[in-house]
Backbone and ligand atoms as CSV (ligand in chain L), in Angstrom:
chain,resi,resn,atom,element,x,y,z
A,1,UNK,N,N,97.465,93.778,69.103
A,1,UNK,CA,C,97.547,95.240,69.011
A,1,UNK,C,C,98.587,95.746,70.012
A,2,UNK,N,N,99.453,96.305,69.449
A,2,UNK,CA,C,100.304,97.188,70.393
A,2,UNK,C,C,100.052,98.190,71.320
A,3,UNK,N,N,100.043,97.835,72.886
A,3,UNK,CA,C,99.802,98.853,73.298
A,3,UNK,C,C,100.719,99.879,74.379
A,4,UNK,N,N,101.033,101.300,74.116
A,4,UNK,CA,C,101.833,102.163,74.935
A,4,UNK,C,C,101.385,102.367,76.043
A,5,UNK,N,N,102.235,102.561,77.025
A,5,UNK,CA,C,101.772,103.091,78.229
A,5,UNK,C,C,102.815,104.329,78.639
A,6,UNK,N,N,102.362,105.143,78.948
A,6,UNK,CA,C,102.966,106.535,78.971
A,6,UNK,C,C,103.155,107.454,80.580
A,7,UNK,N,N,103.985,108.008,80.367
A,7,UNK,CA,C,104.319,109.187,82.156
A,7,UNK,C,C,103.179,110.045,81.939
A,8,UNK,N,N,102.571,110.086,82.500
A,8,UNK,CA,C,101.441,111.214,82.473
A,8,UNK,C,C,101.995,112.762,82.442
A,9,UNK,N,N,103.251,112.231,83.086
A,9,UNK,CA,C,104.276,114.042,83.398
A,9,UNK,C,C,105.133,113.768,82.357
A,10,UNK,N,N,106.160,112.695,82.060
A,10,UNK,CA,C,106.968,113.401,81.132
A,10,UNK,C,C,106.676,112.790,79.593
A,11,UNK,N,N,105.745,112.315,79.431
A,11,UNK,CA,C,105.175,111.291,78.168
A,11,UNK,C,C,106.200,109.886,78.076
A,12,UNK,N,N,107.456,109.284,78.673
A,12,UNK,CA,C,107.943,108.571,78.663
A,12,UNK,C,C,107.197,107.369,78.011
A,13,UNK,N,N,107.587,106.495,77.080
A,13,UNK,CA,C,107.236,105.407,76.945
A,13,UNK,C,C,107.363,104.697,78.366
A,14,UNK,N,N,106.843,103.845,78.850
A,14,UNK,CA,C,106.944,103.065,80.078
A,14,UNK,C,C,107.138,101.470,79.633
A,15,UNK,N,N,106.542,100.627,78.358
A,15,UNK,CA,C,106.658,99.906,78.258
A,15,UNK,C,C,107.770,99.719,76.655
A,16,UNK,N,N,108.999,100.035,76.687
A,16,UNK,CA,C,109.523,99.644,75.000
A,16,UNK,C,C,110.036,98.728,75.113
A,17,UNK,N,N,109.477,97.483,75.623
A,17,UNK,CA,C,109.923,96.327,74.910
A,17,UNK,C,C,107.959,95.689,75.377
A,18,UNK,N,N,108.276,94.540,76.137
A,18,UNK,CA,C,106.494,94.511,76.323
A,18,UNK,C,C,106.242,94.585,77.775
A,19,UNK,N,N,106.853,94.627,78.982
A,19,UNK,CA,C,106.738,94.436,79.952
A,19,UNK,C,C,106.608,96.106,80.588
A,20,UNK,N,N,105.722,96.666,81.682
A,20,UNK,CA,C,105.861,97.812,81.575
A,20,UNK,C,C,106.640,97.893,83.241
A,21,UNK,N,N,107.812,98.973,83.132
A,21,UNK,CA,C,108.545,99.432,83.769
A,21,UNK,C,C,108.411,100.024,85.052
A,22,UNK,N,N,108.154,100.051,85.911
A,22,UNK,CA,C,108.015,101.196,86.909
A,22,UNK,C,C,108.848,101.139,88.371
A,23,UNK,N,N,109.475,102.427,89.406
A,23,UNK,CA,C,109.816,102.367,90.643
A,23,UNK,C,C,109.146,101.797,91.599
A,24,UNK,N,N,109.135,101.139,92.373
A,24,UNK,CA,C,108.221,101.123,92.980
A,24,UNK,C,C,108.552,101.013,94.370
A,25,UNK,N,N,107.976,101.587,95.706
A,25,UNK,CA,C,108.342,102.137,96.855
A,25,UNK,C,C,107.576,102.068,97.931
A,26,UNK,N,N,107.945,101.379,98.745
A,26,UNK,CA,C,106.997,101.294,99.888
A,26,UNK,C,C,108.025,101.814,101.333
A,27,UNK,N,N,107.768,102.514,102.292
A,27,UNK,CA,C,108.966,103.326,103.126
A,27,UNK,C,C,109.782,103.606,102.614
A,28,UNK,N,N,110.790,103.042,102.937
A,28,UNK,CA,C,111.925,103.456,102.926
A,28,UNK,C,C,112.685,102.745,101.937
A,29,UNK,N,N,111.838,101.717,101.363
A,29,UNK,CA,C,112.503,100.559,100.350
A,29,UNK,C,C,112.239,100.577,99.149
A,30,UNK,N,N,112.977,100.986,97.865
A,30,UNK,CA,C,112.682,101.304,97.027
A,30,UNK,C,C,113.208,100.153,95.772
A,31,UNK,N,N,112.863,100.000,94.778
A,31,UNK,CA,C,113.127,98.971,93.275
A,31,UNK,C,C,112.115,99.196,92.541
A,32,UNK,N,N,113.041,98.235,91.537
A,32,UNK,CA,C,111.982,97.731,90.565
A,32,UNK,C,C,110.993,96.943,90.188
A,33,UNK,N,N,109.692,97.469,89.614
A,33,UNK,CA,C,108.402,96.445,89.584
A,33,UNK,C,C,108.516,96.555,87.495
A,34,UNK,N,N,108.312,94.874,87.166
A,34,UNK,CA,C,108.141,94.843,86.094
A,34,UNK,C,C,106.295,94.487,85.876
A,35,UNK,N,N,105.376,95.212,84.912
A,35,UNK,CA,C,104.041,94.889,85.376
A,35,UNK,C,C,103.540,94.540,83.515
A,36,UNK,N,N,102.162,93.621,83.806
A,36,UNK,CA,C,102.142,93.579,82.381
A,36,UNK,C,C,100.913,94.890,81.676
A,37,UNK,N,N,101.280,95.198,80.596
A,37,UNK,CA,C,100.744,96.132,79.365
A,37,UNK,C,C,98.996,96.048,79.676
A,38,UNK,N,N,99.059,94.490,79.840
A,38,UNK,CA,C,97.082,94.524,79.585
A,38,UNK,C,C,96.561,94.819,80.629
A,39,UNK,N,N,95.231,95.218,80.382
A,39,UNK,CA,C,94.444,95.672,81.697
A,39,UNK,C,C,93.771,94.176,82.098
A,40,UNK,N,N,93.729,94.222,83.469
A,40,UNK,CA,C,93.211,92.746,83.865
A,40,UNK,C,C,94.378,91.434,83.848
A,41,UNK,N,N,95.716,91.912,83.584
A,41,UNK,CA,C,96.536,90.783,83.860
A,41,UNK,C,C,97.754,91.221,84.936
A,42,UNK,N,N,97.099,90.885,86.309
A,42,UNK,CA,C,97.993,91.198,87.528
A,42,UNK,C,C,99.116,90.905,87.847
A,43,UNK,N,N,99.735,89.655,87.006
A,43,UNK,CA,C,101.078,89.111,87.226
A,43,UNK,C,C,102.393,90.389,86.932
A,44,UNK,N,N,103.264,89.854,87.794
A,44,UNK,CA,C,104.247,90.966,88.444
A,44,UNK,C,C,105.292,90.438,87.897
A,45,UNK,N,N,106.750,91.216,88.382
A,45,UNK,CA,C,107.830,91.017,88.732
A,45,UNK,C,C,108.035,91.819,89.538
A,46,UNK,N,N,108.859,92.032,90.799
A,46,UNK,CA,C,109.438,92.551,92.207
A,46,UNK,C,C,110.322,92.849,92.647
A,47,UNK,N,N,111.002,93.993,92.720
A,47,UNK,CA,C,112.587,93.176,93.220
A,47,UNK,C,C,111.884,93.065,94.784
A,48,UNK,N,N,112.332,91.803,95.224
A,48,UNK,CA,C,112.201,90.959,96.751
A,48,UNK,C,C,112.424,92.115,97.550
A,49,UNK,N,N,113.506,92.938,97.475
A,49,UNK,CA,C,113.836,93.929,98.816
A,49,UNK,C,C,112.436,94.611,98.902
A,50,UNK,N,N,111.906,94.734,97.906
A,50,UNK,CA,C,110.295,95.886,98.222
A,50,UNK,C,C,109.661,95.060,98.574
A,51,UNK,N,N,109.588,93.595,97.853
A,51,UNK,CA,C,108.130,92.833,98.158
A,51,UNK,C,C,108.216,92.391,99.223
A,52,UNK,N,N,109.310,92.108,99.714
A,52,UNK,CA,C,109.231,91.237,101.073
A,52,UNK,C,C,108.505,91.814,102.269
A,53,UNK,N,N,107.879,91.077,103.025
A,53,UNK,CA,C,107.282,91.358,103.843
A,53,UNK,C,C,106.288,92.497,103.860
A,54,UNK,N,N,105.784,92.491,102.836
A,54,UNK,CA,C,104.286,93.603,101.697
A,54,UNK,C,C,103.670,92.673,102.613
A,55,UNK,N,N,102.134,93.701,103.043
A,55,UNK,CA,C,101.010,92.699,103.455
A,55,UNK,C,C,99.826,92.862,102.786
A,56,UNK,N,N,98.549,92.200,102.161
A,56,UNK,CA,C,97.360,92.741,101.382
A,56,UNK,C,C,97.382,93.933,102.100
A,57,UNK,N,N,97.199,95.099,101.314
A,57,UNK,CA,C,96.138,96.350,101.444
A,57,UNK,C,C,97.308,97.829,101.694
A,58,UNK,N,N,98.674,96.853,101.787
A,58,UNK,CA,C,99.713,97.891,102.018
A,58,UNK,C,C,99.633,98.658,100.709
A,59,UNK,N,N,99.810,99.811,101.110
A,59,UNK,CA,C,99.909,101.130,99.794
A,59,UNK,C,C,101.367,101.457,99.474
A,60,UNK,N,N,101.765,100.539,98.537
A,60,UNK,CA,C,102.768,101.394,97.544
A,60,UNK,C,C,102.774,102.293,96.861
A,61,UNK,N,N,103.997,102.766,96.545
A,61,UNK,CA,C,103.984,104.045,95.724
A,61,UNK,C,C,104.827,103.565,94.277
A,62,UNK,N,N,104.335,104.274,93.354
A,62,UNK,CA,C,104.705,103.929,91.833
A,62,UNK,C,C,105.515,105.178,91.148
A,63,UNK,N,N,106.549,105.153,90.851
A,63,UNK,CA,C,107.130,106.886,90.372
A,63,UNK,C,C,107.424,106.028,88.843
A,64,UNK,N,N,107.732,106.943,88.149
A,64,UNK,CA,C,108.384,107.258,86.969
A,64,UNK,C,C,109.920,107.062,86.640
A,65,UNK,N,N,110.247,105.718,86.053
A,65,UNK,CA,C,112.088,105.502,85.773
A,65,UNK,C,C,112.204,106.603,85.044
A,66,UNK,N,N,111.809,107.354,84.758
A,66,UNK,CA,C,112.402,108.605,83.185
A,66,UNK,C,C,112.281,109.967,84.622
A,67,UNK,N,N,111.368,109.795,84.674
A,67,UNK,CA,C,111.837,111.479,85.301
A,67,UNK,C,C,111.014,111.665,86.795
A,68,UNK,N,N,110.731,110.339,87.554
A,68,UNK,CA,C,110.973,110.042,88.700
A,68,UNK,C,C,109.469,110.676,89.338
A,69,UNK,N,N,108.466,110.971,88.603
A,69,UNK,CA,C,107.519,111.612,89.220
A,69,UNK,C,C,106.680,110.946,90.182
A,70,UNK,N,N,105.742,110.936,90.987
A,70,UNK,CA,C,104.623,110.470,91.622
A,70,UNK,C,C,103.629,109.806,91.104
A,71,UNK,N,N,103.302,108.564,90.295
A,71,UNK,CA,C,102.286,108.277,89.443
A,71,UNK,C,C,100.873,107.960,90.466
A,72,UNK,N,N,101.013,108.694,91.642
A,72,UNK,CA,C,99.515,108.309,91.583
A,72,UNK,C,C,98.728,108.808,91.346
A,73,UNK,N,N,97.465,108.303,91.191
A,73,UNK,CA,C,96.256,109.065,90.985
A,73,UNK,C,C,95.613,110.645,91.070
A,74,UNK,N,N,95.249,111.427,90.874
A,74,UNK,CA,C,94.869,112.371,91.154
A,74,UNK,C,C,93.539,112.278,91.308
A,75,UNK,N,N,92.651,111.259,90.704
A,75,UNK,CA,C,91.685,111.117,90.691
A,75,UNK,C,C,90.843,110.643,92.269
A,76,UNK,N,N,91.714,109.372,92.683
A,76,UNK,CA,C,91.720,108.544,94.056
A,76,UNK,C,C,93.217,107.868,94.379
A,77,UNK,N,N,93.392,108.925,95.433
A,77,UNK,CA,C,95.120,108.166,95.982
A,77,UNK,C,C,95.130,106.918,96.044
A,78,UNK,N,N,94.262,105.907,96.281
A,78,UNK,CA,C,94.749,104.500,96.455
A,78,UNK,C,C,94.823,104.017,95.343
A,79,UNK,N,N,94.750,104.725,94.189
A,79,UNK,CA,C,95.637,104.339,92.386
A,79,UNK,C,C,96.933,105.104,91.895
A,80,UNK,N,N,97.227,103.995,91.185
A,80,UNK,CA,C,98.014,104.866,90.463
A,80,UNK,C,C,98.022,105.374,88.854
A,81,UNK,N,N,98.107,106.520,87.979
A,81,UNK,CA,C,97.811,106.014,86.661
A,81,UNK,C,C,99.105,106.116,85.765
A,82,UNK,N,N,98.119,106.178,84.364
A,82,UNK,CA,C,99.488,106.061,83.763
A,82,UNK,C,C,97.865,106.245,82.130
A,83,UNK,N,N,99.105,106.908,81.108
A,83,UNK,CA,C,98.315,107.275,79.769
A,83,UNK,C,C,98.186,106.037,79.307
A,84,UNK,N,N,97.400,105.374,78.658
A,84,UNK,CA,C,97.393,104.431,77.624
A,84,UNK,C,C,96.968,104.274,76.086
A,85,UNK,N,N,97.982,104.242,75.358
A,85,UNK,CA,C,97.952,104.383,73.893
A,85,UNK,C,C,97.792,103.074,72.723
A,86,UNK,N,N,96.695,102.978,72.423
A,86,UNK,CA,C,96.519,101.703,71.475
A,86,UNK,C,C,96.627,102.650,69.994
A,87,UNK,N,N,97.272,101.635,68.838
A,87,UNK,CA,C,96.870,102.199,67.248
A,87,UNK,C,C,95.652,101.908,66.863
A,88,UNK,N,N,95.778,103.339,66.392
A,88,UNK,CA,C,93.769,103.425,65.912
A,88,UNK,C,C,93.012,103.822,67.188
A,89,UNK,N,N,93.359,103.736,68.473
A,89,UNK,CA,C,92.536,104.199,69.329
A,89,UNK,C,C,92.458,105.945,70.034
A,90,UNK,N,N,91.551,105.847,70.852
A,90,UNK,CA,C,91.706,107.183,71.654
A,90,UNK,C,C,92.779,107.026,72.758
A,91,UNK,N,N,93.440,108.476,73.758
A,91,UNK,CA,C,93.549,108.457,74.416
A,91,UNK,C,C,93.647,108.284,75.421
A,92,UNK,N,N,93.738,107.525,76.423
A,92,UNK,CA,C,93.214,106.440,77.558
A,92,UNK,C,C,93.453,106.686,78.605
A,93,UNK,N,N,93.179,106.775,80.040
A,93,UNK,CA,C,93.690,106.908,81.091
A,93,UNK,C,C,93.820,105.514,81.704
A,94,UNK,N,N,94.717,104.694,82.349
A,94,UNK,CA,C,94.835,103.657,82.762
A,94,UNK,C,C,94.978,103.857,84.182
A,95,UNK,N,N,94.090,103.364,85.265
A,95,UNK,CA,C,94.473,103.394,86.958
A,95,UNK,C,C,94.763,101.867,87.403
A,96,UNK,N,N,95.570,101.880,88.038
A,96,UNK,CA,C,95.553,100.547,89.069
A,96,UNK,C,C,95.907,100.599,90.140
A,97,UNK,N,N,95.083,99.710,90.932
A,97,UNK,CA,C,95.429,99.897,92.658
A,97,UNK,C,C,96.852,99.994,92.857
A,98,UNK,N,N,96.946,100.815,93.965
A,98,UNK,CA,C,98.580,100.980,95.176
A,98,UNK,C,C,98.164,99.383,95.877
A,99,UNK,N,N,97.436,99.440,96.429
A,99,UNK,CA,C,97.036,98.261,97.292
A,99,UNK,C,C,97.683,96.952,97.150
A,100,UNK,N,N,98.947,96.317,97.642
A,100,UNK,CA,C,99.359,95.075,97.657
A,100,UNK,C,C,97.935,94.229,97.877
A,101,UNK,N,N,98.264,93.711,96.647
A,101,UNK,CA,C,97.649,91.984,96.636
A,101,UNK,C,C,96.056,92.903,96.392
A,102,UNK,N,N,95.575,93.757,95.960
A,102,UNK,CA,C,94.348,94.216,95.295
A,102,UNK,C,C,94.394,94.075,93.499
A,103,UNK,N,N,93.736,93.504,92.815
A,103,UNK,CA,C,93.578,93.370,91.608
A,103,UNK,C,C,92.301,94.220,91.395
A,104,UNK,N,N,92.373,95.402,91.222
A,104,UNK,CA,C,91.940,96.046,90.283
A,104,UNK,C,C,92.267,97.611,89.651
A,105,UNK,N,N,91.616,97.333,88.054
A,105,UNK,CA,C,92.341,97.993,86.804
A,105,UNK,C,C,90.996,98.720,86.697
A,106,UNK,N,N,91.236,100.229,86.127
A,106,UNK,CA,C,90.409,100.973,85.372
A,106,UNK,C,C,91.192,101.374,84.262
A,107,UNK,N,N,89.880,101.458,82.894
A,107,UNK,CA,C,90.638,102.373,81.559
A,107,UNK,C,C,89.511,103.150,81.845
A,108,UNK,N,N,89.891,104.363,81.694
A,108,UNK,CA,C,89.156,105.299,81.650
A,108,UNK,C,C,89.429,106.434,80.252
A,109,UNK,N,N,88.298,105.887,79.443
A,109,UNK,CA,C,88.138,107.118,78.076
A,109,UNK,C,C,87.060,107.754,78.084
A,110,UNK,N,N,87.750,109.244,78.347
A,110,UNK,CA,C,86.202,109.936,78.649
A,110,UNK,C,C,85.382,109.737,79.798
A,111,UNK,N,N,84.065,109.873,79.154
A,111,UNK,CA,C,83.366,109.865,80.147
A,111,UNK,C,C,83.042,107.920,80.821
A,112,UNK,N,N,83.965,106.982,79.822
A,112,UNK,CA,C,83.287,105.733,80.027
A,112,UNK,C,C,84.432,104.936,80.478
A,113,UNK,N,N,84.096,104.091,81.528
A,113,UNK,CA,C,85.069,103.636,82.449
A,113,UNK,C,C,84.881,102.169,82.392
A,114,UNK,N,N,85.867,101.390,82.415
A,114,UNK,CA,C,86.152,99.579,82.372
A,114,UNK,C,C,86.878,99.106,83.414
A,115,UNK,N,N,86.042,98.459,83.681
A,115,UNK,CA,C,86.618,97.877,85.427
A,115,UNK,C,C,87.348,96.509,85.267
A,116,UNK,N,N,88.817,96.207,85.370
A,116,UNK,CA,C,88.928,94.720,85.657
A,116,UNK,C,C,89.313,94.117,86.606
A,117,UNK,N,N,89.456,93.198,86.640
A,117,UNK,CA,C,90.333,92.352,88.322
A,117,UNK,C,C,88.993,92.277,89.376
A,118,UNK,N,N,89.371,91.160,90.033
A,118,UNK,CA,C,88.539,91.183,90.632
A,118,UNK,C,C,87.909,91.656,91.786
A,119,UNK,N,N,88.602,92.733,92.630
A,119,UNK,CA,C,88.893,93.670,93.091
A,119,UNK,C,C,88.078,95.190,92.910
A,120,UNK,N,N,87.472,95.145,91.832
A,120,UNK,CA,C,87.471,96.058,90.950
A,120,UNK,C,C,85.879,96.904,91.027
A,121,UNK,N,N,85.150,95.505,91.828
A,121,UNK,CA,C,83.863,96.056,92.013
A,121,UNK,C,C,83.424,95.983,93.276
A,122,UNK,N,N,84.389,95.778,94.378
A,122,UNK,CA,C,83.659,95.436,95.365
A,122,UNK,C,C,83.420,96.522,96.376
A,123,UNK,N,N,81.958,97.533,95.868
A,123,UNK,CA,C,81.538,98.778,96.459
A,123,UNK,C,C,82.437,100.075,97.170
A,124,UNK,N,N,83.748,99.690,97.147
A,124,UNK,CA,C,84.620,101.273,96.769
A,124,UNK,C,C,84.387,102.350,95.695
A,125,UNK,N,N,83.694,101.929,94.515
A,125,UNK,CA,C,83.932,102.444,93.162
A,125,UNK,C,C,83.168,103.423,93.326
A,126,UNK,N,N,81.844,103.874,94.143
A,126,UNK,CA,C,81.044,105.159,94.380
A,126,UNK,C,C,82.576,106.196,94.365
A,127,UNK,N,N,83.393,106.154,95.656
A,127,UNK,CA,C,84.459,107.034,95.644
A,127,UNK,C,C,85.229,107.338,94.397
A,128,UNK,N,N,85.304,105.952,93.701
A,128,UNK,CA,C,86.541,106.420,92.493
A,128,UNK,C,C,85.965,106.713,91.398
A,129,UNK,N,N,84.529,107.185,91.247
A,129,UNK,CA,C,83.587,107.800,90.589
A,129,UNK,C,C,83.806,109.234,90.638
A,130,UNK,N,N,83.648,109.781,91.699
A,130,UNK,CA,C,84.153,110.509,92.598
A,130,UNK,C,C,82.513,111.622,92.638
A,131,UNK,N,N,81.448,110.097,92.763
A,131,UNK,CA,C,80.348,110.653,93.057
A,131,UNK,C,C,79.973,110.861,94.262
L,1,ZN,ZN,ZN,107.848,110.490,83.670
């Protein structure tokens, strides 16, 4: 199944080929992160000038190649999101950690939320409930 991933601000496709696109920025050092489409599959691409010397738990920042916005979260700053569009499906909200070297993914439709990575449950989630 094909799935889109979208700018929350400018509707940009993010992924048109299969790999999904994004800035990605930590200080003062900015590139490109290539990330994959599915939820629950953490493998990357980097450009080295950002990754280098990343430590677990460092908070990157994720913008928008189309029109450069802020993708994080509004929900909980230590995510970032992004729309997610399957055929035949609903609407989707997709989050994933800022957090170097944190694996975890939320889809969020509605009121019902899917946790992956393993990362994903370990008693933060009261906050990103935002109970
Ligand atoms: Zn955008």
């Amino acid at each position: 199944m094909k799935t889109h991933l979208a700018c929350p601000h400018c509707r940009a496709t993010l992924n048109p080929s299969v790999k999904v696109l994004l800035v990605v920025s930590y200080r003062s050092r900015k590139g490109m992160i290539l990330l994959s489409p599915q939820p629950g599959n953490f493998k990357y691409v980097c450009d080295p000038t950002v990754e280098k010397g990343l430590e677990p738990g460092d908070l990157v920042k994720f913008a928008c190649p189309v029109c450069h916005a802020d993708l994080t979260s509004r929900r909980d700053k230590r995510f970032a999101e992004l729309q997610l569009h399957q055929q035949g499906g609903s609407r989707r909200i997709i989050e994933f950690s800022r957090e170097f070297g944190t694996h975890a993914t939320f889809v969020i439709d509605g009121d019902e939320i899917t946790a992956f990575g393993d990362d994903a449950d370990d008693g933060d989630e009261i906050n990103f409930f935002g109970a």
